[in-house]
Backbone as CSV, one residue per row, in Angstrom:
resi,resn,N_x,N_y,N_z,CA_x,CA_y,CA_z,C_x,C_y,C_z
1,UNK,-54.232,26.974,33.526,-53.889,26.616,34.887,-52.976,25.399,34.937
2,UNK,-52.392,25.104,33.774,-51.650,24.019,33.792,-50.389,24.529,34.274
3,UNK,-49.972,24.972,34.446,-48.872,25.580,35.092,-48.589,25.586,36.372
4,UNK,-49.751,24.871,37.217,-49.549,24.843,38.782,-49.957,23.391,39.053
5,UNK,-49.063,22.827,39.824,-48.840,21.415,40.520,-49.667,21.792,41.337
6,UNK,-50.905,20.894,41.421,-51.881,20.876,42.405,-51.591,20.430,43.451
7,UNK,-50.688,18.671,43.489,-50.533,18.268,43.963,-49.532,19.068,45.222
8,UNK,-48.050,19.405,44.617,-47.671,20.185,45.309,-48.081,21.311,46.260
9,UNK,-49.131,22.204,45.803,-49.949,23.276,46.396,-50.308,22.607,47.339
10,UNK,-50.816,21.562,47.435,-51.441,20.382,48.086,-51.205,20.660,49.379
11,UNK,-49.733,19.857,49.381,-48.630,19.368,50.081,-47.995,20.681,50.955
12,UNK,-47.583,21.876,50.885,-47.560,23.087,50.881,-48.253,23.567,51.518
13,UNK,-50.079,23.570,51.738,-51.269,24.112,52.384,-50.936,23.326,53.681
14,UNK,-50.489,22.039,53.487,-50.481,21.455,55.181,-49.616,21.487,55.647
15,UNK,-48.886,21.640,55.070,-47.142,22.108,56.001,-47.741,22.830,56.310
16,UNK,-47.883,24.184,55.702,-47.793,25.357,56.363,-49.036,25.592,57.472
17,UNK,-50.195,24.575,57.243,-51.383,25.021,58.377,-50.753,24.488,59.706
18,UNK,-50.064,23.770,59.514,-49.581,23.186,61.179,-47.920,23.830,61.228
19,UNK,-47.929,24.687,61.410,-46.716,25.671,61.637,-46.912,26.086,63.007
20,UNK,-46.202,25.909,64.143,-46.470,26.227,65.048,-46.058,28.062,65.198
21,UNK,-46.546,28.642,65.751,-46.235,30.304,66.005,-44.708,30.428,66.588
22,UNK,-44.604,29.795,67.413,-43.359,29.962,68.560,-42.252,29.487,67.586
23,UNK,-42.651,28.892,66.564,-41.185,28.410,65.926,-41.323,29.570,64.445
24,UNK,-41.955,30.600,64.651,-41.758,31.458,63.063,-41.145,32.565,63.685
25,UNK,-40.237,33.083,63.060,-39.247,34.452,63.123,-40.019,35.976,62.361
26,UNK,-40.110,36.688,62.749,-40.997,37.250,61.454,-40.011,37.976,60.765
27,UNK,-38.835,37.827,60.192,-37.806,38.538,59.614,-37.860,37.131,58.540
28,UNK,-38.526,35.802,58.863,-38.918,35.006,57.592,-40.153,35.250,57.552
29,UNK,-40.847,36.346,57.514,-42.398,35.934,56.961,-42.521,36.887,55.545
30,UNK,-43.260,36.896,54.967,-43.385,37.524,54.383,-44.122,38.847,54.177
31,UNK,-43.835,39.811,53.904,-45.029,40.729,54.068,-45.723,40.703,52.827
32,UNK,-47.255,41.437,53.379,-48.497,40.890,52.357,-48.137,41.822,51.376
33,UNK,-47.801,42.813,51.403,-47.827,43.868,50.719,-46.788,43.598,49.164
34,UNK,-45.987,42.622,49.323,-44.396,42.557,49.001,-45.139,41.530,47.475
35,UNK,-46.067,40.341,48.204,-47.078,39.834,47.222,-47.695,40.258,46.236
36,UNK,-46.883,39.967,44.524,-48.141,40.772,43.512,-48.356,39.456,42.866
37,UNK,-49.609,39.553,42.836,-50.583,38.845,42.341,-51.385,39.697,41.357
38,UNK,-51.487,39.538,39.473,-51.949,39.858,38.341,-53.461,39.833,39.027
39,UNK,-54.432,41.526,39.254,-55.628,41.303,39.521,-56.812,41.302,37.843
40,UNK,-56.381,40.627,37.139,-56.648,40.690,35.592,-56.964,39.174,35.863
41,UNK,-56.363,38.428,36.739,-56.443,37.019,36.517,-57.994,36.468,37.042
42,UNK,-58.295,35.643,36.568,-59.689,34.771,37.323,-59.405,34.243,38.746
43,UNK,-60.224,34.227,39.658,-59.963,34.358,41.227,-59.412,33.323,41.674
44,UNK,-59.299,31.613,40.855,-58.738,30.698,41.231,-57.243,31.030,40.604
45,UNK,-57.101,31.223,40.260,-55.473,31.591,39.634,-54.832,32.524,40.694
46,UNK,-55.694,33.642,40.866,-54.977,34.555,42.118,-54.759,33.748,43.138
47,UNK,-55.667,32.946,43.786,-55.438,32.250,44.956,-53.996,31.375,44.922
48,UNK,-54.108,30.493,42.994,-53.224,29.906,43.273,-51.976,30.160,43.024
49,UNK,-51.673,31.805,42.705,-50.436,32.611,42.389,-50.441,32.830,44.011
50,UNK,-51.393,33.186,44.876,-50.918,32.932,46.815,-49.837,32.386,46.382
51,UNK,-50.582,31.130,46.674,-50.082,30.061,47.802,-48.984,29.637,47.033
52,UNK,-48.817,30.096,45.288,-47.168,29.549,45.334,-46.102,30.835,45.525
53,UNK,-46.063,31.745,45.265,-45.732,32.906,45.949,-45.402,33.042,46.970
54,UNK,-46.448,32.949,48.079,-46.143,33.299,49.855,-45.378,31.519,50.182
55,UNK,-44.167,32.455,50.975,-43.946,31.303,52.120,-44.526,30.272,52.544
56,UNK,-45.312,31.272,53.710,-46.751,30.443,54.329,-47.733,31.113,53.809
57,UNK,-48.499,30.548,53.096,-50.351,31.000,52.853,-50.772,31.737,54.288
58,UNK,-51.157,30.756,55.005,-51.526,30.989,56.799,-50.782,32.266,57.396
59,UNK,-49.458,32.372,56.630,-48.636,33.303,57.916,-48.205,34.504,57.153
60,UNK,-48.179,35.870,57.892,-47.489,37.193,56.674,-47.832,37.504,57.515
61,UNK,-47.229,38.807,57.413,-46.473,40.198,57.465,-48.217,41.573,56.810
62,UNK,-48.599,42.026,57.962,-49.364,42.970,57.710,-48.423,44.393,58.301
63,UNK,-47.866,45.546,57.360,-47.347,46.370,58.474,-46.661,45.846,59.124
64,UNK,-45.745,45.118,58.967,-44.677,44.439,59.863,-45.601,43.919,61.507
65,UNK,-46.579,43.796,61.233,-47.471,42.899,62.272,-47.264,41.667,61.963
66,UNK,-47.272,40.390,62.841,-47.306,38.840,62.076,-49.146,38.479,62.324
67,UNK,-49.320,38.026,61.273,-51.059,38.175,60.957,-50.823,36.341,60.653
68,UNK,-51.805,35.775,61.361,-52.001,34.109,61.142,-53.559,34.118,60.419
69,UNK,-54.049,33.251,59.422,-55.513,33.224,59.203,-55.366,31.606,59.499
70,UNK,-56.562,30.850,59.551,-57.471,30.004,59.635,-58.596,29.736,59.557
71,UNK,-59.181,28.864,59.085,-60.521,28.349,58.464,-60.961,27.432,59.169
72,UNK,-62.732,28.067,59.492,-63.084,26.786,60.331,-63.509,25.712,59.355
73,UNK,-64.094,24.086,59.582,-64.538,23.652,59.126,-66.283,23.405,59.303
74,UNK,-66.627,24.388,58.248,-67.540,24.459,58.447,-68.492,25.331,56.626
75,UNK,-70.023,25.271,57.111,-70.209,26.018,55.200,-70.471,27.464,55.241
76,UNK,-70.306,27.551,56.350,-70.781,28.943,56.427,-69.324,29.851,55.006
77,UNK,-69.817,31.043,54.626,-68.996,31.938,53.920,-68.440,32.985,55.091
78,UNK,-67.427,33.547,54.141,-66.667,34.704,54.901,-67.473,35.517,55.200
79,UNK,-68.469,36.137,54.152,-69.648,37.316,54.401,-70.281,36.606,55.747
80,UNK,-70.647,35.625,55.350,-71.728,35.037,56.518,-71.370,35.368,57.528
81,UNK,-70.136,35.098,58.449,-69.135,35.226,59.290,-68.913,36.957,60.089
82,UNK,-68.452,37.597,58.808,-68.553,38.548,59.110,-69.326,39.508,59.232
83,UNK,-70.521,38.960,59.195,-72.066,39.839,58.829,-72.230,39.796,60.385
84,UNK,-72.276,38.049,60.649,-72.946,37.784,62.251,-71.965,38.488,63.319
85,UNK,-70.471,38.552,63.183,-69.572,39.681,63.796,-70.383,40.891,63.926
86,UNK,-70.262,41.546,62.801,-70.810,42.979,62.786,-72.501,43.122,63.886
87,UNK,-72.916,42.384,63.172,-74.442,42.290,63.846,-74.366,42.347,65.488
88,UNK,-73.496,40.968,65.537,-73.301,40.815,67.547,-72.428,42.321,67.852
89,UNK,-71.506,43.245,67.257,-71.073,44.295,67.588,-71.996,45.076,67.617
90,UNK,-72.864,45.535,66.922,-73.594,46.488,66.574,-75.605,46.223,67.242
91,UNK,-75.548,45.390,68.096,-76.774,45.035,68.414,-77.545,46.319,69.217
């Protein structure tokens, strides 16, 4: 993993989390699909073949849809998250 500037990645994650919407074009985004990432690699390496890869981490191209993610701060997990989704849908 010596091969990736942490620091930089760093620097990179916060640009891109405060990207406002109204100022992205989506003819610059990237599409997700366009992204290869080695699935042979250990899961911190994929992540950090993302984020040097994509444009914006936060911003892409699903199907030529513009797709934004964000993270709350908080401990809950993704499963967790999406379990209590499903559950409140499905009550």
């Amino acid at each position: 993993m010596d091969k990736y500037n942490i620091k930089e990645l760093a620097e990179k994650l916060e640009r891109c989390r405060n990207v406002n919407l109204d100022d992205v074009k989506l003819e610059d985004v990237d599409e997700i699909t366009d992204i290869k990432i080695d699935r042979r690699k250990p899961s911190n390496e994929r992540i950090l073949d993302f984020i040097t890869k994509a444009k914006n981490p936060y911003i892409f191209k699903v199907n030529g849809k513009l797709v934004r993610i964000r993270f709350s701060d908080t401990d809950k997990t993704a499963d967790e998250c999406l379990t209590n989704v499903l559950k409140n849908l499905y009550r």
